[in-house]
C-alpha positions as CSV (number, residue, x, y, z in Angstrom):
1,X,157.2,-2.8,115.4
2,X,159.3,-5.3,118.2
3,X,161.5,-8.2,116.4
4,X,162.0,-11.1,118.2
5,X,163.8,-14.3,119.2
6,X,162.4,-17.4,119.4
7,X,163.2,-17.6,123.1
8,X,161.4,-14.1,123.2
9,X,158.1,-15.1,121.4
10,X,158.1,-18.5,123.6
11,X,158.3,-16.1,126.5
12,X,155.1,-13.5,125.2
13,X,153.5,-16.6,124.9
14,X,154.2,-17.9,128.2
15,X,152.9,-14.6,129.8
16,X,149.9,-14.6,127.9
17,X,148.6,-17.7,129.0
18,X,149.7,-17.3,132.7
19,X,148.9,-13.2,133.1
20,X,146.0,-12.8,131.3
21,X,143.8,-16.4,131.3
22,X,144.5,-17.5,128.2
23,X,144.9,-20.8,126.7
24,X,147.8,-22.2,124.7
25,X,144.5,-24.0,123.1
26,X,143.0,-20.4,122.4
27,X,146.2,-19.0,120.8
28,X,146.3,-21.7,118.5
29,X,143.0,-21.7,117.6
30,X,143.5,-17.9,116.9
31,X,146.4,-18.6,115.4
32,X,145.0,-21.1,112.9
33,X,141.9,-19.0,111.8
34,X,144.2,-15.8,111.2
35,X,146.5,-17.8,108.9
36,X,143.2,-19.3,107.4
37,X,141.6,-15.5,106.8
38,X,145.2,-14.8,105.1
39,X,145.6,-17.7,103.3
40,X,141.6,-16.4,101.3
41,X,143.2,-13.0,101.1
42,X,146.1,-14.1,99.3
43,X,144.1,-17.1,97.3
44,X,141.4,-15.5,95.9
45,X,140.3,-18.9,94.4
46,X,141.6,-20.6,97.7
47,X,138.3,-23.0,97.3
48,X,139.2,-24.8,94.1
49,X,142.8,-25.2,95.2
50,X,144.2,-29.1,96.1
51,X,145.9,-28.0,99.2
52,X,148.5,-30.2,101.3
53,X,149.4,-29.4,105.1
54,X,153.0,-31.2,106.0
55,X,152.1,-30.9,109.8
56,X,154.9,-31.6,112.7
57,X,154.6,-32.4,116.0
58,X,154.9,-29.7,117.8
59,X,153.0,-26.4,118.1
60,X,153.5,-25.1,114.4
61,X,151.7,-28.6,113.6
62,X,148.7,-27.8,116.0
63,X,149.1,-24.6,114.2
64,X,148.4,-26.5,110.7
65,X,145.6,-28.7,112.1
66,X,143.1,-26.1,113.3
67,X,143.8,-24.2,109.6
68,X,143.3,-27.6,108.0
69,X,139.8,-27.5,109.7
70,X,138.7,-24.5,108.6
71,X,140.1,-25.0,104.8
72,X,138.0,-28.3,105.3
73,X,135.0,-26.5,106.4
74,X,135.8,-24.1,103.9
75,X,135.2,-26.3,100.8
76,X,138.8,-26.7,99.9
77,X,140.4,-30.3,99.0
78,X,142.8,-31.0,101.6
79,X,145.5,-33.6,102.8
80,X,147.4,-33.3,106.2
81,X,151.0,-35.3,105.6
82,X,152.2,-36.0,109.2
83,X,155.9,-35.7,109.9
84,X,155.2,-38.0,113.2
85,X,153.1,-41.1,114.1
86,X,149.8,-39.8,115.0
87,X,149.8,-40.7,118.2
88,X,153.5,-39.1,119.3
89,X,151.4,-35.9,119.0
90,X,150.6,-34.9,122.2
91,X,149.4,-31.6,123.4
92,X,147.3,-29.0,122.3
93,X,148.7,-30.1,118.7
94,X,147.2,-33.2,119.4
95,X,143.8,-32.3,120.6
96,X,143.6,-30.4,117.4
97,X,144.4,-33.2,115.4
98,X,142.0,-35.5,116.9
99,X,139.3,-32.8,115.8
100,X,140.2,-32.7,112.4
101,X,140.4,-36.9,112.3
102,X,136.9,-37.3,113.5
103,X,135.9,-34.7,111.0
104,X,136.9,-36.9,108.0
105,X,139.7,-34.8,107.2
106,X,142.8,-36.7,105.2
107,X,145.9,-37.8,107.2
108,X,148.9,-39.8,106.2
109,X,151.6,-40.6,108.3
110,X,154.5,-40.1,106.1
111,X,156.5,-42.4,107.9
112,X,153.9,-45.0,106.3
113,X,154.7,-44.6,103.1
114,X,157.2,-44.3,100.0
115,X,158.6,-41.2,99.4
116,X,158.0,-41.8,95.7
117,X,153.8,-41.7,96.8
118,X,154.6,-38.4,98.8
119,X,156.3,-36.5,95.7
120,X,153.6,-37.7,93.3
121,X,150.8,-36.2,96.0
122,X,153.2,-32.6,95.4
123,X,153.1,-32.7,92.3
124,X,149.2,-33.1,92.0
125,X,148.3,-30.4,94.9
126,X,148.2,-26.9,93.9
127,X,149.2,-25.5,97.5
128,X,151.5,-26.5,99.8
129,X,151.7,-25.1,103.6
130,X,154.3,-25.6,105.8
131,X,153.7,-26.5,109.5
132,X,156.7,-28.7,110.4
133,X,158.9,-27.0,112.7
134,X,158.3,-22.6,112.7
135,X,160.7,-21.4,115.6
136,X,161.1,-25.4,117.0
137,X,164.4,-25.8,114.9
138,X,167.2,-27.5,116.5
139,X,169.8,-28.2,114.7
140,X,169.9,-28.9,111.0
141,X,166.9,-30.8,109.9
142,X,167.4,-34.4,109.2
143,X,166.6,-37.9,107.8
144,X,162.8,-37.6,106.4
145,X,161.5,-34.2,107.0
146,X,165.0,-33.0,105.1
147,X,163.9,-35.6,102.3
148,X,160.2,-33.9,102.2
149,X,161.8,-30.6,101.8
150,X,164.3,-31.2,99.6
151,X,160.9,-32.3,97.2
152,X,158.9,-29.6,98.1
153,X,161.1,-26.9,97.7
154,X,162.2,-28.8,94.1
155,X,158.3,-29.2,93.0
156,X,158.4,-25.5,92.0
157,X,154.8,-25.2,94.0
158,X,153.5,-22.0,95.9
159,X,154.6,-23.0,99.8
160,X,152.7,-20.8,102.4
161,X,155.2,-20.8,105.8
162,X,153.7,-20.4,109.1
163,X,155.3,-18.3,111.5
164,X,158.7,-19.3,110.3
165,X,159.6,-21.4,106.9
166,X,161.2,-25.0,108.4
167,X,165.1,-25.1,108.7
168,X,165.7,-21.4,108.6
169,X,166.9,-20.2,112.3
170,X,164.6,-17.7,113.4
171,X,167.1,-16.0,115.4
172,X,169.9,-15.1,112.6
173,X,168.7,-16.1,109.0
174,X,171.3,-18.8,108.9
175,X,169.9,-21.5,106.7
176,X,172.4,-24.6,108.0
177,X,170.7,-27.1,106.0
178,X,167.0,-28.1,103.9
179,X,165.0,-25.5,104.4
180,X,161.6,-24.7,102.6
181,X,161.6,-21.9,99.7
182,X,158.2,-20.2,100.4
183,X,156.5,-18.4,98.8
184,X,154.7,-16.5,101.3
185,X,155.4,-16.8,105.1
186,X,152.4,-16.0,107.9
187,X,154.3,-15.3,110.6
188,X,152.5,-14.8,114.2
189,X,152.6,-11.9,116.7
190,X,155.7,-10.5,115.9
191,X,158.2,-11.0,112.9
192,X,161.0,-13.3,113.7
193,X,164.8,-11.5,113.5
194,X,165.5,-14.8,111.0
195,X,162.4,-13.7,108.5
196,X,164.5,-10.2,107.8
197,X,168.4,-11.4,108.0
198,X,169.8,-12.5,104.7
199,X,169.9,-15.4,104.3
200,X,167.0,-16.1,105.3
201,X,164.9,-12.7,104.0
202,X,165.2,-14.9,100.4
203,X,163.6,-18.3,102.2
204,X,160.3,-16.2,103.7
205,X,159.3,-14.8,100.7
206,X,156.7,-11.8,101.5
207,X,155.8,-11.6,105.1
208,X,152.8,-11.2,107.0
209,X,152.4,-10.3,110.4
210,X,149.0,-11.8,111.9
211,X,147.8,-10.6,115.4
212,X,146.5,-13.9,117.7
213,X,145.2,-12.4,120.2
214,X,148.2,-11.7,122.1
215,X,148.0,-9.1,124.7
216,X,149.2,-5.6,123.1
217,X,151.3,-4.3,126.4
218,X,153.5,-8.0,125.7
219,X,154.1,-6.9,122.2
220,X,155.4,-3.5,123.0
221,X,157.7,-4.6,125.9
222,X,160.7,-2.2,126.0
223,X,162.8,-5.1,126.7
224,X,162.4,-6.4,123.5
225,X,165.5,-4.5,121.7
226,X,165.1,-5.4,118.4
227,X,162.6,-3.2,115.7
228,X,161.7,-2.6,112.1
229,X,162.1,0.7,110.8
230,X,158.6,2.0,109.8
231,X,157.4,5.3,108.3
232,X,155.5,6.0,111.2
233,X,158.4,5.7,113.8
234,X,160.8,8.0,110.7
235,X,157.8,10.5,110.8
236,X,158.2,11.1,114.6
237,X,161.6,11.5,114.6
238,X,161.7,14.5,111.7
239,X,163.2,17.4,113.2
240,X,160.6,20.2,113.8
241,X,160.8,23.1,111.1
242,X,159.3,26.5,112.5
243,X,158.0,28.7,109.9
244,X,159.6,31.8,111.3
245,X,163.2,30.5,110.7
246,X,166.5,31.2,108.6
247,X,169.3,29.2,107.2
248,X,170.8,29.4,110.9
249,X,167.9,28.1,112.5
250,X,168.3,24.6,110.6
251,X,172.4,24.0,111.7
252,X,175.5,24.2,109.8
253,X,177.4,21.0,108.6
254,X,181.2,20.6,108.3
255,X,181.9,18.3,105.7
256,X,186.2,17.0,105.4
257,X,185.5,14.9,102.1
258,X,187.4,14.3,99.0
259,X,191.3,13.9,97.5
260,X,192.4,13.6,94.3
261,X,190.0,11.1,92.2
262,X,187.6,10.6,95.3
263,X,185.7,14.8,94.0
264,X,182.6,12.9,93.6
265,X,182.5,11.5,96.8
266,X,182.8,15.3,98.7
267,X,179.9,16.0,96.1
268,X,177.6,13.8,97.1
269,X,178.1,14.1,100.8
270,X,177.8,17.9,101.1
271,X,175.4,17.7,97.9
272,X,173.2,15.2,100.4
273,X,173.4,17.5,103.3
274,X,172.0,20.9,102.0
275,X,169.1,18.8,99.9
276,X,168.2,17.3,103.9
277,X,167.1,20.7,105.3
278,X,170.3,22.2,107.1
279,X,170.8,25.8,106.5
280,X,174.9,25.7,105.9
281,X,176.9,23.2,104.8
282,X,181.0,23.5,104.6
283,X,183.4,21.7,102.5
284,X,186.9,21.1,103.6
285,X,188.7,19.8,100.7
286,X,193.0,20.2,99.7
287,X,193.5,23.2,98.6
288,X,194.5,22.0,94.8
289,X,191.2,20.3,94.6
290,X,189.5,23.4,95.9
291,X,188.4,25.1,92.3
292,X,186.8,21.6,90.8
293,X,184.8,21.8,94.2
294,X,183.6,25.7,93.0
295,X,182.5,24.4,89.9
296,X,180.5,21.3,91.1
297,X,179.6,22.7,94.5
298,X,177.0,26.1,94.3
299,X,174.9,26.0,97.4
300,X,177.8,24.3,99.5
301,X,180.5,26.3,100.2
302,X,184.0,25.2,100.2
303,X,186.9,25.7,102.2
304,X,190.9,24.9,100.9
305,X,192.8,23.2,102.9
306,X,196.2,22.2,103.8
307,X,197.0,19.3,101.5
308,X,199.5,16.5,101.2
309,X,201.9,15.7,98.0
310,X,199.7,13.2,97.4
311,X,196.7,16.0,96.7
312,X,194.6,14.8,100.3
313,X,194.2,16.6,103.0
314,X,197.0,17.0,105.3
315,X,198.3,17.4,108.9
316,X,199.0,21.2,109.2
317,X,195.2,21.7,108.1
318,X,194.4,20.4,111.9
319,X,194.7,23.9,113.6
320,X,191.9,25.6,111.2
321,X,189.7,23.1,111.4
322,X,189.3,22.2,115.0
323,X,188.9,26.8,115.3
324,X,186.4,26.1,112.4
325,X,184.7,23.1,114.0
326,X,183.7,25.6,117.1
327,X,181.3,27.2,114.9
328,X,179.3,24.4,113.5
329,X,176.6,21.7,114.7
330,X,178.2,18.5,112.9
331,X,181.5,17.0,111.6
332,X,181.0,14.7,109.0
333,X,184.4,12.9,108.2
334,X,185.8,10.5,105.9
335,X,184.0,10.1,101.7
336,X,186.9,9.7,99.7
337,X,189.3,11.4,102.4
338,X,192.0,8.9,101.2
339,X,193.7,6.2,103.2
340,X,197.3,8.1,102.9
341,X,199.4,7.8,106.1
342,X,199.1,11.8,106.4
343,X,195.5,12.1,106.1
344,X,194.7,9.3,108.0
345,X,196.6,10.9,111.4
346,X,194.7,13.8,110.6
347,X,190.9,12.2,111.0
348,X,192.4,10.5,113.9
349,X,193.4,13.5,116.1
350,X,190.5,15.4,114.6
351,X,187.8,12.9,115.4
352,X,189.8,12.6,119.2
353,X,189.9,16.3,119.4
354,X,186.2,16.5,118.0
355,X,183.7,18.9,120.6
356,X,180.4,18.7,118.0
357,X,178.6,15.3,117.1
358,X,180.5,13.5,114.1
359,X,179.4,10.7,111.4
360,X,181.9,9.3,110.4
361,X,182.4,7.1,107.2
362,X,184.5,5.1,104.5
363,X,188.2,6.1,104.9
364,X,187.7,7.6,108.5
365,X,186.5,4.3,110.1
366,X,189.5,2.9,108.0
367,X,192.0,5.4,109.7
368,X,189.8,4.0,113.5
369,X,191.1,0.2,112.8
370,X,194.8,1.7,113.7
371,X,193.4,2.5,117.1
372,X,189.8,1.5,118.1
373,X,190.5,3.4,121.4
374,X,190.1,7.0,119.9
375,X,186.0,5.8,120.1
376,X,186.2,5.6,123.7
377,X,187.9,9.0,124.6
378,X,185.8,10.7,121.6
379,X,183.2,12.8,124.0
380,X,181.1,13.8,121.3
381,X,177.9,11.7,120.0
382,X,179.1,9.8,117.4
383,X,178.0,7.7,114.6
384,X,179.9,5.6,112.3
385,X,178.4,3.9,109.2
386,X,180.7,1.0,107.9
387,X,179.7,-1.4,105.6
388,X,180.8,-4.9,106.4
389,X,184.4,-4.9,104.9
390,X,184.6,-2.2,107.0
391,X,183.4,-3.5,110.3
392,X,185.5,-6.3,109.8
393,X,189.1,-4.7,109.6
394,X,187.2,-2.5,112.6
395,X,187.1,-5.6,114.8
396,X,190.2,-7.5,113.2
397,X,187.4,-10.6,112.3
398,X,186.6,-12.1,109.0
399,X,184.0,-10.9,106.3
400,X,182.2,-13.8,106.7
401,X,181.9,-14.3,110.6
402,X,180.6,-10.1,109.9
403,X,177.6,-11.3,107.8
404,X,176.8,-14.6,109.7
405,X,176.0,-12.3,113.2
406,X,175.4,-8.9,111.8
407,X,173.2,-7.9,114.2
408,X,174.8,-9.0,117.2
409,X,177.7,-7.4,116.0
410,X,176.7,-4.1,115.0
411,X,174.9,-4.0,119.1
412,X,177.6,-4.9,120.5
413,X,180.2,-2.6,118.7
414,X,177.7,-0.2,119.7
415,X,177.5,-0.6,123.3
416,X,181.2,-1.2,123.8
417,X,182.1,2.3,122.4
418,X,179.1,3.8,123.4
419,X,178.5,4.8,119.9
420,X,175.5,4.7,117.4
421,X,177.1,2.3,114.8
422,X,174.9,1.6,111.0
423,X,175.8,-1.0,109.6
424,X,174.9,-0.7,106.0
425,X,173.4,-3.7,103.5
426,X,170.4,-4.7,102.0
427,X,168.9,-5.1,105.2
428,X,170.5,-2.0,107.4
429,X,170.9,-1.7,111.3
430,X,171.4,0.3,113.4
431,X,172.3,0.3,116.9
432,X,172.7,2.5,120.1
433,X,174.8,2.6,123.5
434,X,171.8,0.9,125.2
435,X,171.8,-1.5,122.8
436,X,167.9,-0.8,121.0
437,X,168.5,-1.9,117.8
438,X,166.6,-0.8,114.4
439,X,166.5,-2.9,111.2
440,X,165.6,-1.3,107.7
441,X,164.1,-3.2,105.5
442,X,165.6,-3.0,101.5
443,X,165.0,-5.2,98.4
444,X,166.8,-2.9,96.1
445,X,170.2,-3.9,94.4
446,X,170.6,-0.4,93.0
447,X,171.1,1.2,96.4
448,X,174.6,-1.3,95.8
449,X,176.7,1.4,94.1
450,X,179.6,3.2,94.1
451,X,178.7,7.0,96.2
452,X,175.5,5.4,97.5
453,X,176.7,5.7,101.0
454,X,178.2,9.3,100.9
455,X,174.7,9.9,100.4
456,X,174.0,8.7,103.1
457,X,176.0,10.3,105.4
458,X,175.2,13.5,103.9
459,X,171.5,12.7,105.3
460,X,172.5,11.7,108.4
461,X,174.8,15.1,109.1
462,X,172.0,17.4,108.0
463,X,169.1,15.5,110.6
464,X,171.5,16.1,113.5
465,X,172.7,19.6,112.5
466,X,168.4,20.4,112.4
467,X,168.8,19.2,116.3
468,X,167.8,15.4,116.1
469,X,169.9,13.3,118.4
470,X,172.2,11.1,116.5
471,X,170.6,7.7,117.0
472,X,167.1,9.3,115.5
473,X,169.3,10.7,112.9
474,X,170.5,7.6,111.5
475,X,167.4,5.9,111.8
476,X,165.2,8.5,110.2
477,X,168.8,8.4,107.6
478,X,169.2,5.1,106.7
479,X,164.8,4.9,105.8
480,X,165.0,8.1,103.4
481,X,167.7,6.9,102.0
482,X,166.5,3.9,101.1
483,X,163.2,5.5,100.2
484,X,165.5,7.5,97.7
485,X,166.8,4.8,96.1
486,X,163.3,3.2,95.8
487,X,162.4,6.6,94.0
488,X,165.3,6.5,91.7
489,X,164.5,2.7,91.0
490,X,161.0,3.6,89.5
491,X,162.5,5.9,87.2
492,X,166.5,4.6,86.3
493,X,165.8,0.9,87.2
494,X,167.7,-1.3,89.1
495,X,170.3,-1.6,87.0
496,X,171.0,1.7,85.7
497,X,170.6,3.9,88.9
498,X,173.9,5.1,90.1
499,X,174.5,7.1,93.6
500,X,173.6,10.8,91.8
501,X,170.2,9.4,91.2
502,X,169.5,8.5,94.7
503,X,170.5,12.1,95.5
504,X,168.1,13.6,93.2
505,X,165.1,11.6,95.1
506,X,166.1,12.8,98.1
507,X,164.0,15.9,98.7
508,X,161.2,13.9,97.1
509,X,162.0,11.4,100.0
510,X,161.3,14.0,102.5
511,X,158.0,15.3,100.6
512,X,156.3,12.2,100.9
513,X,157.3,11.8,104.4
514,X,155.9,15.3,105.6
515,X,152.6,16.3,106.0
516,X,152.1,19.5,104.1
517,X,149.3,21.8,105.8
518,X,147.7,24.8,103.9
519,X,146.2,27.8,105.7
520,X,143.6,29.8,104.1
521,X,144.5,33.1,105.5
């Protein structure tokens, strides 16, 4: 499913009414009756509900008008608080207003009266919905309509959102100042970027996506850049697995993970990789380290290597691995590889040198922010997957200026190195050299844990060494990992899950994404 702007839903819109024949009075009416039919599904006993409407002047306030008809012909007790003088509303807005006035429903300019008499009609509504601004922010909200939201949002009262709760910027999450708490935001078309960006991901509540009627060859534009990771979009980019086959037909992974302490990372990367469906996976690790690695490691094999004083792989171990690297369908560089000054001129001319795709992670992209120009010679497909610490010592910019534009960053890191970049959180993206852009949607805080990435990149070696390009790898990557976690969740909790639990759920992961189909011979 597309993710858009609000300059991009204004523009659908806009097309809709001037390509096909529709009205802007038709989408709204559409609009209205699908938030109305939602509104019943998620309110069973919607009809003995005191429901209040704080209505705008704009289209999100016609928006609120035509589902204050229908609750009104609906039997439910309503109130419409206006957030302009009646007749400043102009428009389709208006026209709908003027059809819910002549049909007795109850309007109150708040303008009109003491903010004491609004809060006390709050307090004695059961329902509250939102129609003041949607995507029509400008600015931080101001003067009265910050007032009424500072109360609502205070009043500890269910808040239904349409398309996008007031104050939150629909194209970055950025809450700048009063915005509404909802509980449940309708949103309409398409979701909004803003409704799945933290911060504003904790302002929408749950999300619903209603269809208005909006032509489906607008909704699936490829110019719109921006998606949500789905199931059915993971499912299609599964590498195919003949039944005739053997461990070589499913790729062979080269793993260079691991120094002294940092075992458990190299674990759970090449751990990760053979439980994804590659046939052979490789561990480089020092040579000192090398016997731990035996004991840990049974289906991965292991490989010691030249090492430095400081027990981490060192420069003279360049020569066997880029002969070793000739063999194999993947590199994947960098859990708990170290940041000493050896090592780190190691992943540098091996990820320069590099003729086979390569993921690279944690200390690697570390060892990159000495010289970001290595990812323009690199010929090789490449992926890195940095968290945002990480991107910002990438870039030389500060951790907050990384989370306030995450996904204009991670794009445009991606199309200046021509690159497939992930850019790892609660709400994941990832980007490609044309600058499509994928967002994975997570709500679990035990994916937050130490290994949890080296997971991760485990996955995303093993989908490319099975043949999938590297942008469908990290995208298919990044969902069953965070299905994983969501496995391990149900059984270790939030809490309690560490990074070897997420592991365990990862062939489960797979299982419920496959379709298994049984022949009766």
């Amino acid at each position: 499913m597309k993710v858009v702007t609000s300059q991009q839903i204004r523009e659908i819109d806009r097309k809709a009414i001037e390509e096909n024949n529709l009205s802007g009075l038709t989408l709204m009416e559409n609009a209205g009756l699908r938030i109305f039919q939602s509104l019943k599904n998620i309110y069973p006993d919607l009809r003995l509900k005191k429901v209040i409407i704080f209505a705008g002047s704009g289209n999100n306030g016609g928006d609120g008008f035509v589902v204050a008809r229908h609750l009104y012909n609906y039997g439910v007790k309503v109130k419409v608080f206006l957030l302009a003088s009646f007749n400043k509303i102009k428009g389709e807005a208006g026209e709908n207003l003027n059809i819910i006035d002549k049909m007795g429903v109850e309007l109150i300019e708040t303008e009109t009266i003491k903010l004491e008499e609004i809060e006390g009609n709050i307090q004695n509504s059961d329902l509250i919905i939102d129609a003041i601004l949607g995507t029509g922010l400008q600015g931080k909200v101001t003067g009265l309509k910050a007032k009424i939201i500072d109360l609502l949002n205070i009043a500890g009262k269910e808040v239904v959102a349409i398309d996008v709760p007031s104050g939150l910027n629909a194209d970055t999450g950025k809450i700048e100042g009063p915005c509404i708490k909802a509980t449940h935001t309708i949103t309409l078309a398409l979701p909004k970027i803003g409704l799945l960006l933290f911060p504003g991901a904790n302002y929408a509540g749950k999300v619903t996506v209603e269809d208005i009627g909006i032509p489906p060859y607008l909704l699936t534009n490829k110019k719109l850049k921006t998606n949500i990771v789905t199931q059915k979009t993971v499912k299609s980019l599964l590498p195919f697995r003949a039944t005739y086959s053997h461990k070589g037909s499913f790729g062979k992974v080269l793993i260079l993970a691991g120094s002294v302490g940092m075992t458990g990372a190299a674990y759970l990367v090449s751990e990760a990789a053979i439980r994804s469906g590659t046939g052979i996976v490789i561990l480089g690790i020092p040579r000192s380290l090398n016997p731990i690695m035996e004991v840990k490691l049974t289906e991965v094999m292991t490989l010691p290597l030249a090492e430095t004083e400081k027990q981490s792989l060192g420069e003279d171990a360049e020569e066997t691995i880029l002969k070793l690297m000739k063999d194999f369908s993947v590199l994947g560089i960098g859990p708990g590889i170290s940041r000493q000054l050896e090592t780190q001129r190691l992943v540098r001319k091996i990820i320069e040198k590099s003729n086979i795709p390569l993921v690279i992670d944690a200390d690697a992209i570390y060892a990159l922010s000495e010289d970001t120009t290595i990812l323009k010679k690199v010929k090789a497909p490449l992926v890195i997957t940095p968290h945002p610490g990480e991107i910002a010592k990438l870039i030389n910019m500060g951790i907050d200026y990384i989370l306030d534009n995450q996904l204009n960053i991670t794009r445009e890191i991606a199309q200046e190195f021509g690159i497939v970049v992930v850019l790892k959180g609660a709400r994941t993206i990832v980007a490609n050299k044309e600058g499509e852009v994928y967002i994975n949607i997570g709500d679990n805080s035990g994916m937050a844990t130490a290994g949890s990435g080296d997971v991760l990149t485990g996955i995303i070696c093993s989908l490319i060494a099975q043949e999938a390009d590297s942008f469908s790898a990290a995208i298919a990557g990044v969902y069953i990992h965070s299905l994983a976690g969501n496995l391990a969740r149900d059984i270790k909790g939030e809490r309690g899950m560490i990074a070897g639990d997420i592991l365990s759920q990862v062939p489960q992961a797979f299982l419920n994404l496959e379709d298994t189909v049984i022949s009766n011979m």
